[in-house]
C-alpha positions as MATLAB code, in Angstrom:
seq = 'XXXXXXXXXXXXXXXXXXXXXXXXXXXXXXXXXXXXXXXXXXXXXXXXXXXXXXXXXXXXXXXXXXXXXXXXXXXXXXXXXXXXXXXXXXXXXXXXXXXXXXXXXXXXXXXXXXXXXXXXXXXXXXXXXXXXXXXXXXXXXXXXXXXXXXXXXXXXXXXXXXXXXXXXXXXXXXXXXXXXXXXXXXXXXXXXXXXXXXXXXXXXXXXXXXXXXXXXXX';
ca = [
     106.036   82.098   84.360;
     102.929   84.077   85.157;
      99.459   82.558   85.594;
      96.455   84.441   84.394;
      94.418   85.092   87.443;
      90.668   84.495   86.922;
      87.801   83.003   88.612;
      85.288   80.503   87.295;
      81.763   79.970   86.999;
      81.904   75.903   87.545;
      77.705   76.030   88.424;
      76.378   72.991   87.060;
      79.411   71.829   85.462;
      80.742   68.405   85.995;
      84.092   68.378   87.652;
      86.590   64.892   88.704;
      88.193   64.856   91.950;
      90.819   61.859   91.800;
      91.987   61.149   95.159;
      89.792   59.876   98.414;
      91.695   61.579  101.440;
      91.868   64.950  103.731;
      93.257   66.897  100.768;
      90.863   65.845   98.511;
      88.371   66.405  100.779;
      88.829   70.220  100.983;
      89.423   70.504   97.360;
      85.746   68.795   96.789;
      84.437   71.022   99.336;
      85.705   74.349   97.536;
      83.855   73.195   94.314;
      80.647   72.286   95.672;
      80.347   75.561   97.469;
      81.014   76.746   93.418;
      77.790   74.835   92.529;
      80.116   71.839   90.739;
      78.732   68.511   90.068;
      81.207   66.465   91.680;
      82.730   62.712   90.851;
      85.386   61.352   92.985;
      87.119   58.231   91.647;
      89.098   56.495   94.665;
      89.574   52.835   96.026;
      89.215   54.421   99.289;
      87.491   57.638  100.484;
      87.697   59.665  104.346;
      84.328   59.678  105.836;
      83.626   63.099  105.277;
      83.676   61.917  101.335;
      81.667   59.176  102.442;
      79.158   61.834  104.325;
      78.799   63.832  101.717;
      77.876   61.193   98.979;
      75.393   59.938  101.452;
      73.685   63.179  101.353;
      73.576   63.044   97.996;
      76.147   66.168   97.350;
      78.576   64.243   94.799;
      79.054   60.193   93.639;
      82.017   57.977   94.057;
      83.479   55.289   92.103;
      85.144   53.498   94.305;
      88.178   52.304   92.335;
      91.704   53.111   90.855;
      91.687   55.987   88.406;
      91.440   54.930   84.640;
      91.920   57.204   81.631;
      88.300   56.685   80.368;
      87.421   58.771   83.936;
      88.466   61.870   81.360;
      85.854   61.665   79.432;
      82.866   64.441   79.969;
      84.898   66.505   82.509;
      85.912   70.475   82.194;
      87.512   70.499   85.363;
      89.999   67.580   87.005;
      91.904   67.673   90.501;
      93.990   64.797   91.025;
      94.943   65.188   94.789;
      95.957   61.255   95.101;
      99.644   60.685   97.111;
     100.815   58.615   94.430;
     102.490   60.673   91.426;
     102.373   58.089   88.576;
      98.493   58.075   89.031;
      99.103   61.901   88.987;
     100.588   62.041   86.244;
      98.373   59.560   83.964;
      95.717   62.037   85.390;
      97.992   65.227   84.180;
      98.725   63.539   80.651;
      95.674   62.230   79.768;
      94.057   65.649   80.653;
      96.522   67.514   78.161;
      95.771   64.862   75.507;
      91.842   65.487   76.052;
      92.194   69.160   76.230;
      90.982   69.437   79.945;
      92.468   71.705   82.466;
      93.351   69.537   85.283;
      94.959   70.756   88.711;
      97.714   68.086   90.461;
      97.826   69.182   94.328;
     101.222   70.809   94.986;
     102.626   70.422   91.503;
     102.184   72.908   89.280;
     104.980   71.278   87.108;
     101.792   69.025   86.244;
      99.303   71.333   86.387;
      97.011   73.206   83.820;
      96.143   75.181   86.502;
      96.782   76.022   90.148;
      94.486   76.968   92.823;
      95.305   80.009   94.853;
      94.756   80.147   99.183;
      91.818   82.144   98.809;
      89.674   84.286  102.098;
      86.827   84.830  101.824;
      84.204   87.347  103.246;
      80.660   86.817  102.028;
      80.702   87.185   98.882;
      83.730   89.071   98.568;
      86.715   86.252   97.933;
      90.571   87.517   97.877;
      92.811   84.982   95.930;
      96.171   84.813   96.663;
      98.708   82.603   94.444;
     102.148   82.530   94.199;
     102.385   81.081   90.745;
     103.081   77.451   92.302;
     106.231   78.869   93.878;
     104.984   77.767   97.720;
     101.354   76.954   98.057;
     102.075   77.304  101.861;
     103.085   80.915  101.397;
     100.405   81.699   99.648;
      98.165   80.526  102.812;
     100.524   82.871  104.835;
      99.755   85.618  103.332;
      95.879   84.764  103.091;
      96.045   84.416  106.961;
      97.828   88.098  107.184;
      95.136   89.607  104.744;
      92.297   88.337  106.990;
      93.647   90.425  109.552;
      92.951   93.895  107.520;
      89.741   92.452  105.894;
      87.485   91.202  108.773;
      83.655   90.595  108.442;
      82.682   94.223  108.083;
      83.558   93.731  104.189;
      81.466   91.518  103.859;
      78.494   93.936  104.705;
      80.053   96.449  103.142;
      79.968   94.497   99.248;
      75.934   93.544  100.206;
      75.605   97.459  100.267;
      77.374   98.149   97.358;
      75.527   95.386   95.612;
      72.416   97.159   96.099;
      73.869  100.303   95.140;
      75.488   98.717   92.185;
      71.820   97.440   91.141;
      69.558  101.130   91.638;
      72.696  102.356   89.290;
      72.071  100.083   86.480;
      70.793  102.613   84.129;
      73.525  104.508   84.791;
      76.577  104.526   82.487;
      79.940  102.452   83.352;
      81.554  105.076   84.124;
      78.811  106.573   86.693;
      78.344  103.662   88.254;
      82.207  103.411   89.032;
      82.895  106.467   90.054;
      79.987  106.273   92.766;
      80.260  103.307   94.320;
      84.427  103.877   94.723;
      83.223  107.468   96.565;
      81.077  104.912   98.842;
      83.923  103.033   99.457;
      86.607  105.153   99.914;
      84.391  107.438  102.058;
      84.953  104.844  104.879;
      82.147  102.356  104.388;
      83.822   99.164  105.981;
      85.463  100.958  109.060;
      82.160  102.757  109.542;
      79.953   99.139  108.844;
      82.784   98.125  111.992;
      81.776  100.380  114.341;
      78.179   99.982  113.179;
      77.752  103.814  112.236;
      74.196  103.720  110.890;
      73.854  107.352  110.434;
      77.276  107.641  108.722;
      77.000  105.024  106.183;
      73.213  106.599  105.630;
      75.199  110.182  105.259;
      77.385  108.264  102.704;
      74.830  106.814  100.738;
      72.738  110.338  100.428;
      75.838  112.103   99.656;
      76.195  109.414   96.245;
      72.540  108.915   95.556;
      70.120  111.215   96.403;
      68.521  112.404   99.910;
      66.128  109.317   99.580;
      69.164  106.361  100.292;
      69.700  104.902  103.258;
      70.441  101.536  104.486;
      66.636  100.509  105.235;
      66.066  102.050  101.855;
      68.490   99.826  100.467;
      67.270   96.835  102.195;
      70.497   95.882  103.968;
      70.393   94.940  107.588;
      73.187   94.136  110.529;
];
């Protein structure tokens, strides 16, 4: 089976984390960085749980999972080492119509979570339909050495080019902002070729575009 790769806008949504330890940990971290409102039902949490609920970033009920957690939630991980608590969480999420992610069992799972890099605000997903979540990080690792920080500046600029082409059809605003990229934006951002990326931008937008025009900085 294939999954449908897409990527979700979880700000202000509620979202269950069942499970207290390490794993669960850097699941809840991935969804607050999303802007989730995050539960975690445990008996026991890791202090970086404990950390972050002191700061006020998520709240913990600090007891065994029960199906009534459910209720109210979009989004459930259960990341717990025991699997019939997993799979309570996995059934009772199908019954309620939830899409609910078991850690390294996709055989449970509603949906899986890919290794994902990212680079600002440019993230690159990588999943191998549940085959072998460690792969997946593999090849994450290999990607990050082709796509180092430079891409990162590069996307800011073609954010603000994206945004003086708005009244510009789909099309138009396409076709330029690949010619930005393919002209050699993120190799020249690397070697910090100010006048080249400016030659770039003038060549797409007009004589008047450069990067101080745009606003970016580095």
């Amino acid at each position: 089976m294939s999954y449908y790769p897409v990527f979700l806008d979880l700000r202000g949504r509620p979202c269950l984390v069942v499970g207290g330890g390490r794993i669960a940990h850097g699941k809840i971290v991935g969804l607050l960085r999303a802007g989730a409102v995050v539960r975690v039902v445990a008996p026991r949490v890791v202090d970086p749980i404990e950390q972050l609920a002191a700061r006020g970033e998520l709240t913990i009920v600090a007891r065994p999972y029960v199906s009534e957690d459910m209720r109210g939630f979009q989004i459930v991980v259960a990341a717990t080492d025991q699997q019939e608590v997993n799979r309570r969480v996995s059934a009772d999420g199908l019954q309620a119509g939830v899409l609910v992610n078991v850690v390294d069992a996709p055989e449970l799972s509603q949906f899986i979570a890919p290794a994902v890099l990212e680079r600002g605000e440019l993230q690159v997903a990588v999943s191998t339909s549940g085959a072998s979540p460690a792969f997946a990080v593999f090849v994450r690792d290999r990607v990050a050495e082709v796509i180092g920080p430079e891409f990162a500046t590069s996307l800011a600029i073609l954010r603000r080019v994206r945004e003086r082409l708005r009244s510009r059809s789909m099309e138009d605003r396409r076709r330029i902002q690949q010619a930005i990229a393919e002209g050699g934006l993120a190799e020249r951002v690397r070697c910090r070729d100010h006048a080249g990326i400016d030659g770039l931008l003038r060549a797409a937008l007009g004589e008047g575009a450069t990067l101080r025009d745009l606003g970016v900085e580095f």
